[in-house]
C-alpha positions as CSV (number, residue, x, y, z in Angstrom):
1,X,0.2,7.9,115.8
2,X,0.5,11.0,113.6
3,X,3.8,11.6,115.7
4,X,5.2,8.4,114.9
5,X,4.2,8.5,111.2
6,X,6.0,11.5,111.0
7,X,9.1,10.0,112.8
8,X,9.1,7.1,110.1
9,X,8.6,9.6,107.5
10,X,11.5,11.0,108.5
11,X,13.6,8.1,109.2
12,X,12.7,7.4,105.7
13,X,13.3,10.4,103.7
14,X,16.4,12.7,105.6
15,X,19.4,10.1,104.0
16,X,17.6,10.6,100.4
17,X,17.1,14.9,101.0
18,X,20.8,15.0,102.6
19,X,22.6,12.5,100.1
20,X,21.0,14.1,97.1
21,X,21.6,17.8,98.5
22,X,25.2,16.9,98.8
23,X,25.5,15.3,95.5
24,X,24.1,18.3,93.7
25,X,26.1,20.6,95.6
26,X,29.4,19.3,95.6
27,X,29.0,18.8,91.8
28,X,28.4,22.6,91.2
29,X,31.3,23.6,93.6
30,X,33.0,21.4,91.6
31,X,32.2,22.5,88.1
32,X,32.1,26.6,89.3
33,X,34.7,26.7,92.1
34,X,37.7,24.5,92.4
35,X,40.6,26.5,89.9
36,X,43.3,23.8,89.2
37,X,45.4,27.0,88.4
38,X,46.6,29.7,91.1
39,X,48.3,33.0,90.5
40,X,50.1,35.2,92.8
41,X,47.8,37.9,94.6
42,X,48.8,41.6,94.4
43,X,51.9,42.4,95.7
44,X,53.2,38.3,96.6
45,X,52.2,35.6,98.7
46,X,51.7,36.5,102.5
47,X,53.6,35.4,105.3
48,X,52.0,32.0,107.1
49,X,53.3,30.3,110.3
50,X,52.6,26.7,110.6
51,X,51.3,25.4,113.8
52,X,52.1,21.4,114.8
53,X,51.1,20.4,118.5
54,X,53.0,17.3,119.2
55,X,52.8,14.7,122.1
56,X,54.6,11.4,122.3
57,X,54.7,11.7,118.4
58,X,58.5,10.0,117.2
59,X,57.0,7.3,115.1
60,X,55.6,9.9,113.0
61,X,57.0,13.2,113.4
62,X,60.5,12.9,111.0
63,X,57.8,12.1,108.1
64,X,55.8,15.1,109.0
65,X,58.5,17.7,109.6
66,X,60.2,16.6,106.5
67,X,57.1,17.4,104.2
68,X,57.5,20.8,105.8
69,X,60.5,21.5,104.6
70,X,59.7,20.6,100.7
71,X,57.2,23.3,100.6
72,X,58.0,26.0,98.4
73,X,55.7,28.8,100.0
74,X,58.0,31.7,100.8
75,X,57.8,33.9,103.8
76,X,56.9,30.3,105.7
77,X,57.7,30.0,109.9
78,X,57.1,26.4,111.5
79,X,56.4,25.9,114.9
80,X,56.8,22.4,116.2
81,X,54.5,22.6,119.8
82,X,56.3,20.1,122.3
83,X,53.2,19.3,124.8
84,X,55.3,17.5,127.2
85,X,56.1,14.8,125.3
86,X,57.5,11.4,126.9
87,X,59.2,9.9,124.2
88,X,62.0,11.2,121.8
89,X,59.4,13.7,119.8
90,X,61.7,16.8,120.5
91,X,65.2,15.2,119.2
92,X,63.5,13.2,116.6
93,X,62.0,17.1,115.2
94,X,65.0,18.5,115.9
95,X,66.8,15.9,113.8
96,X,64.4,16.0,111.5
97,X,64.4,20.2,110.8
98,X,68.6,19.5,110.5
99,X,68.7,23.5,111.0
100,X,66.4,24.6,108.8
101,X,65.7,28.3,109.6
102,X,62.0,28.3,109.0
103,X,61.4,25.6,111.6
104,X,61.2,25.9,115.0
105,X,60.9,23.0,117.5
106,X,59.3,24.7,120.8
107,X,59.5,22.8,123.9
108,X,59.0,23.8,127.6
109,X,58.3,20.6,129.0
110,X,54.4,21.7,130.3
111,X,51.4,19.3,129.3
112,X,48.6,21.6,128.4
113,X,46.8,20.0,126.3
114,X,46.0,20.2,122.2
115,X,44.0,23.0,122.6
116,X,45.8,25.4,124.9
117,X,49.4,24.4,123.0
118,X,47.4,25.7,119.8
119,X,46.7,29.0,121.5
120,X,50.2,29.6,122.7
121,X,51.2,28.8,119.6
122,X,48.7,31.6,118.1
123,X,49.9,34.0,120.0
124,X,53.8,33.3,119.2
125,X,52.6,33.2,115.3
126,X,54.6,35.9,113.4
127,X,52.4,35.9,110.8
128,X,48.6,37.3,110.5
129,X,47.5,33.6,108.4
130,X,48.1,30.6,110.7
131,X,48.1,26.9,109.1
132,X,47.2,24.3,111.9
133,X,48.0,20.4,110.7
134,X,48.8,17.2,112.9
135,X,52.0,15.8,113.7
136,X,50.9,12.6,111.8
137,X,49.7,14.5,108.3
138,X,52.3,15.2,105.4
139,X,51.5,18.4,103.0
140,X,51.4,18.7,99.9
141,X,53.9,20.9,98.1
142,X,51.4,23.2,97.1
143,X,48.8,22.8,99.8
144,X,49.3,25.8,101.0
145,X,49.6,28.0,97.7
146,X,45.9,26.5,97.5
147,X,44.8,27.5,100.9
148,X,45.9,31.2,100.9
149,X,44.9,31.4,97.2
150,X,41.2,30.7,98.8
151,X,41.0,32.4,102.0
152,X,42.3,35.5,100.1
153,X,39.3,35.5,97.9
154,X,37.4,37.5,100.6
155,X,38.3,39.7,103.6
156,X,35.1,38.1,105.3
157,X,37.0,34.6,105.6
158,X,38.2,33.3,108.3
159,X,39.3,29.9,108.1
160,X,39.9,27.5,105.0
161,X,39.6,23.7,105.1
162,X,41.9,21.2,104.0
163,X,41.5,18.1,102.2
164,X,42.6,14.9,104.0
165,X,43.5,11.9,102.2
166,X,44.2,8.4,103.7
167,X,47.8,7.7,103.4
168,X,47.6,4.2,105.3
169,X,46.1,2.1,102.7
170,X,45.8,-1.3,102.4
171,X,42.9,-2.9,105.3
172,X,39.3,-3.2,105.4
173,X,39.0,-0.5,107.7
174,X,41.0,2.4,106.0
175,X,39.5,1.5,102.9
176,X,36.1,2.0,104.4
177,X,37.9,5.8,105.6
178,X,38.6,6.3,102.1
179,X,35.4,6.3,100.6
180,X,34.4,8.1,104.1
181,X,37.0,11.5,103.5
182,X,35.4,11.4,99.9
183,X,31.5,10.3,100.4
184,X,31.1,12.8,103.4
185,X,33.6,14.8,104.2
186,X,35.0,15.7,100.4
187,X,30.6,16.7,99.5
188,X,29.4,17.3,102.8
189,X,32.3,20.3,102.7
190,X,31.8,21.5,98.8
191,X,28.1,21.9,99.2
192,X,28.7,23.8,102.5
193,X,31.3,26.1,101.3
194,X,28.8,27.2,98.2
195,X,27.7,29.0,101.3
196,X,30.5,30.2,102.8
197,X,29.4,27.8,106.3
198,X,32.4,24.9,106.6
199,X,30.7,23.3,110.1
200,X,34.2,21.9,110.5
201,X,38.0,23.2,109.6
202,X,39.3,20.4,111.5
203,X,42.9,20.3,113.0
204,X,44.2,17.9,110.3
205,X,44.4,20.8,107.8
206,X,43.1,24.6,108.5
207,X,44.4,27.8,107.9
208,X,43.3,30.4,109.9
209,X,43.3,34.3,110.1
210,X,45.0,34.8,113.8
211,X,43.6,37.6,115.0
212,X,40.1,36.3,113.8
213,X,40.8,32.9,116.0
214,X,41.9,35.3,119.4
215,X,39.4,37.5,118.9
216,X,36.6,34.7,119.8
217,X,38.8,33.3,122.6
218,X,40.9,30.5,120.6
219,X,40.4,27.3,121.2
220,X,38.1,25.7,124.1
221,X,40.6,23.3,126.1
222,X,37.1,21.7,127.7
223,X,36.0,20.6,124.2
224,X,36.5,17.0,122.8
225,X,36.7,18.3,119.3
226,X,38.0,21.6,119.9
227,X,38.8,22.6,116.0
228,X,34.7,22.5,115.4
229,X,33.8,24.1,118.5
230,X,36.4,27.1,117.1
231,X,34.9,27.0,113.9
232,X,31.3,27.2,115.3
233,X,32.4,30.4,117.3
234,X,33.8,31.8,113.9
235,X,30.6,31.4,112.5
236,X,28.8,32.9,115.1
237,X,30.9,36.3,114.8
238,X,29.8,36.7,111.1
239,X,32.9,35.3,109.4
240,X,33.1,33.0,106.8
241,X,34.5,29.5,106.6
242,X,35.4,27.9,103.1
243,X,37.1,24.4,101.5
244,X,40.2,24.2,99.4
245,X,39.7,20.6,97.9
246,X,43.1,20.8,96.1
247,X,44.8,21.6,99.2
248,X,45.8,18.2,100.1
249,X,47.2,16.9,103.1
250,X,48.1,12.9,103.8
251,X,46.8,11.1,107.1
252,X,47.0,8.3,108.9
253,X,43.5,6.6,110.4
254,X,43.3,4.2,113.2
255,X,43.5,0.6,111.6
256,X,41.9,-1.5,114.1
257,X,38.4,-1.7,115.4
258,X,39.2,-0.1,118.7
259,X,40.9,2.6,117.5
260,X,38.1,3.7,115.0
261,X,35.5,3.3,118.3
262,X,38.0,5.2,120.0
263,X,38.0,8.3,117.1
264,X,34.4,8.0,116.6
265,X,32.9,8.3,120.4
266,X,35.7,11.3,120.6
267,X,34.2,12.8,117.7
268,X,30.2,12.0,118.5
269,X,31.0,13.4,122.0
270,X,32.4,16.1,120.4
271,X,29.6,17.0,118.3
272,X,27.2,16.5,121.2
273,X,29.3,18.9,123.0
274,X,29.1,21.5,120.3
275,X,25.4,21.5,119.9
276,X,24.8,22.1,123.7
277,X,27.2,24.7,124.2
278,X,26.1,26.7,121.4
279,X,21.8,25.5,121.2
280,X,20.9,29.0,123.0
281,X,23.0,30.6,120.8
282,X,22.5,29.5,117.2
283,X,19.0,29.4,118.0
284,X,18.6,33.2,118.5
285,X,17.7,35.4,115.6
286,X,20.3,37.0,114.9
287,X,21.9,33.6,113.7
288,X,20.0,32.3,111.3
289,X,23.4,31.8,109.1
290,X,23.9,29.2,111.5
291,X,20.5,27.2,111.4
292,X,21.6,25.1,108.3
293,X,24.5,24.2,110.2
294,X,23.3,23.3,113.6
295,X,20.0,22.1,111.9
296,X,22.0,19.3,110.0
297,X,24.0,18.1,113.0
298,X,21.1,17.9,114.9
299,X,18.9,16.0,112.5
300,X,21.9,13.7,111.8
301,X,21.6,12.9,115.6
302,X,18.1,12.4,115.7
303,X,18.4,10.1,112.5
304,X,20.2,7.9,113.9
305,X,18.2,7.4,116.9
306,X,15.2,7.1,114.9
307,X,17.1,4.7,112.7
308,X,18.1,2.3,116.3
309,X,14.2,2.8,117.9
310,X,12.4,1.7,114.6
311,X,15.1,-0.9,113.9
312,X,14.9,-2.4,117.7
313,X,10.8,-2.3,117.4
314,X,10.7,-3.8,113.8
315,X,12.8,-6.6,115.2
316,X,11.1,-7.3,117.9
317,X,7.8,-7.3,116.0
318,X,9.1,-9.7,113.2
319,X,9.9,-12.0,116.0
320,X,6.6,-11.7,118.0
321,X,4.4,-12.0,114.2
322,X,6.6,-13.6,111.4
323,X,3.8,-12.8,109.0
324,X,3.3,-9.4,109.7
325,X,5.0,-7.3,106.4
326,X,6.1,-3.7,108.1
327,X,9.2,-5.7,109.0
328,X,9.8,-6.5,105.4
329,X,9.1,-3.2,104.0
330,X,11.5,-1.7,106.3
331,X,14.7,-4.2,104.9
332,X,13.6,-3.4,101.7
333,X,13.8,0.5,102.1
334,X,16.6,0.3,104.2
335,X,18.2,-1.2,101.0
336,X,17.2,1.7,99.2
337,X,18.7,4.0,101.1
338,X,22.1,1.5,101.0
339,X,21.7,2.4,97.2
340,X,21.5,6.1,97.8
341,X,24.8,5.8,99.8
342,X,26.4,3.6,96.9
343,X,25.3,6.3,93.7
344,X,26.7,9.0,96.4
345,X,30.0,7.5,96.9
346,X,30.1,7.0,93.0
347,X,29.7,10.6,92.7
348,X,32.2,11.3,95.2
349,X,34.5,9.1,93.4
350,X,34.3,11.0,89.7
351,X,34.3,14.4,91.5
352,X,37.9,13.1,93.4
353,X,39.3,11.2,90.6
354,X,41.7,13.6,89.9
355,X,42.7,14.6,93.6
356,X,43.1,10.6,94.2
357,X,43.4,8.2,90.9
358,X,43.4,4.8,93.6
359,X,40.0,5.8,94.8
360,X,38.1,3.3,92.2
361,X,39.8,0.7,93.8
362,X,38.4,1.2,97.1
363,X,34.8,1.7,95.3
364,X,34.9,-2.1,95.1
365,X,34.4,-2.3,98.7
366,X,31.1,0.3,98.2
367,X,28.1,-2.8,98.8
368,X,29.7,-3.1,102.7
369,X,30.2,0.4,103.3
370,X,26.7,1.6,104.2
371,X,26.2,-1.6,106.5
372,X,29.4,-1.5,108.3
373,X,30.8,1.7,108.7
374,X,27.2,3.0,109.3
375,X,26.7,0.9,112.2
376,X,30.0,1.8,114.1
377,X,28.9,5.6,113.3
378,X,25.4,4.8,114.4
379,X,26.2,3.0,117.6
380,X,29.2,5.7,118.5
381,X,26.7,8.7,118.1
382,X,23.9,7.0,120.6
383,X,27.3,6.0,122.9
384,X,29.2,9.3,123.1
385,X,27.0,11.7,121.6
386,X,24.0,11.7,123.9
387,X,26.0,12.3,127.0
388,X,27.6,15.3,125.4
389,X,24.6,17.0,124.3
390,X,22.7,16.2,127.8
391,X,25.7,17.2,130.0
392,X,28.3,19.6,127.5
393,X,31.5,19.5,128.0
394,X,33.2,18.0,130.5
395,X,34.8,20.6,133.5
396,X,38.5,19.5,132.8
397,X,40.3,19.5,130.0
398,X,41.0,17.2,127.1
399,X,44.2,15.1,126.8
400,X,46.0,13.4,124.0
401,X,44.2,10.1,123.7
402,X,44.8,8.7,120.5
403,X,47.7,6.6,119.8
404,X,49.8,6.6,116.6
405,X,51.9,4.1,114.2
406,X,54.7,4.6,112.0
């Protein structure tokens, strides 16, 4: 019983400790970090190469590639990465780049896969500072100003987080992503960076020191989200990963129910994946940097399947005594924590207002986003996750999976 206890404890208090944690700390990196202003370093801006992996990407590519070219960061190289597309990516880039020296459009007709087209691309990179962003993502003219203006800000980082921001607005489900990028990802990501330990510079937006990245062996092909896998490995070396929130880069999110399942079993596999690979590792002494990281993950997991045993049982028990109250105290809590999630999004909101002046409206979707997105989260971490934690990664390698819309 005392096990149990502790499990419902638990299950009761981790949302409230984590939600308030992140509220406090991305409100101080707020207030003492993010610099609206950025001045030239020393002796100019350095060189940066931008890497795009590309497969089957036409409906989306022209957009992307023409972003590119309004940046105004000087000593800029582009490489479009050709995996083998099937479709009209290469002429619709080529098109697109209408000779513009900087960009590149790379194609040798071979499917290797995200991961291993990132690595070639590392390792044609003429420049030491490497940007990574998807073929489906449009920068900001001064994303990357804001990117090098951080990493530069110590020799110790190695990798600088973007911020994404819905650019397919308009449906229940990517409003629900909005107040997710801001909610999570925009706090989770501030109060991690206080430390200098990003757990994620995903592949949407990242820029990366190049010779930090080959050094640990690039990215893992075998990986279902290779970009956190990298980022874990960074960590592990002693480097330091950090968050530019004003480096802003648009994205499109899946609009339909199955392709958010889709994204999120990749992602919860992903994760799984992650914390198996590296549990021996992280673990060990000598990483202790790493224990808030991994620890957080792996409570996260175990949340949730607290959250589905305790929900399943208190169900079942309503059913079996209608009288009996534990059932009701659990609604009532569970509400409470609902709340939680509502005040945190609010204080997402204010601390993103200026980054995103439409994000109010999608607040007035806030009483169905702990319910809803919550449960596909939930359910896709119990799906995906658990096999990728008991098993690892799988022994080939990952393909391109998701599909994309104009």
């Amino acid at each position: 019983m005392y096990l149990v206890d502790l499990l419902l404890v638990f299950l009761a208090f981790y949302p409230v400790v984590t939600g308030a944690a992140w509220m406090v700390g991305g409100t101080l990196f707020r207030v003492l970090e993010e610099r609206t202003r950025i001045v030239a370093p020393p002796g100019g801006w350095p060189g940066v190469t931008i890497l795009v992996p590309a497969y089957n990407e036409e409906a989306v590519v022209s957009r992307c590639i023409a972003a590119l070219r309004e940046l105004d960061y000087p000593g800029l190289e582009v490489l479009i990465l050709n995996d083998g597309s099937r479709d009209q990516t290469v002429a619709r880039a080529r098109a697109a780049a209408d000779g513009d020296p900087r960009i590149r459009v790379l194609d040798d007709g071979v499917n290797l896969g995200k991961a291993d087209r990132l690595n070639d691309g590392m390792r044609r990179a003429r420049h030491d500072l490497v940007l990574v962003t998807d073929s489906d993502t449009h920068l900001h003219p001064r994303a990357v100003h804001y990117l090098v203006a951080r990493m530069l800000r110590s020799p110790r980082y190695a990798a600088v987080a973007g911020s994404p921001h819905v650019t397919n607005r308009g449906g229940l489900i990517t409003t629900m992503q909005i107040l997710e990028t801001a909610s999570l990802i925009g706090l989770m990501r501030r109060t991690h960076a206080l430390a200098g330990r990003v757990g994620t510079v995903a592949g949407v937006l990242g820029l990366f020191r190049r010779d930090a990245v080959l050094a640990v062996g690039g990215y893992d092909s075998r990986m279902a989200t290779e970009d956190i896998e990298l980022t874990w490995r960074l960590l592990e070396a002693g480097y330091l990963t950090a968050f530019a929130p004003n480096a802003l880069v648009g994205m499109q999110v899946p609009q339909t129910v199955r392709g958010i399942w889709a994204q999120r079993t990749r992602w919860a596999r992903g994760q799984g994946e992650v914390l198996r690979t590296h549990a021996r590792t992280v673990v060990s002494p000598g990483r202790a940097t790493m224990w808030p990281v991994a620890l957080e993950a792996f409570l996260s997991y175990l949340w949730v399947l607290t959250m589905l045993i305790a929900t399943t049982y208190g169900v079942i028990r309503w059913i079996l005594f209608p009288g009996d109250t534990k059932f009701r105290w659990m609604l009532a809590w569970g509400m409470g924590i609902a709340v939680i999630a509502i005040i945190q999004n609010i204080v997402a909101a204010a601390i993103d207002l200026r980054l995103d002046p439409k994000l109010p409206y999608a607040c007035l979707l806030l009483p169905l986003y702990p319910l809803a997105y919550w449960t596909i989260n939930a359910v896709a971490a119990i799906r995906s996750q658990t096999p990728g934690l008991v098993r690892g990664p799988r022994s080939k390698r990952v393909v391109w999976d998701l599909p994309r819309s104009s």
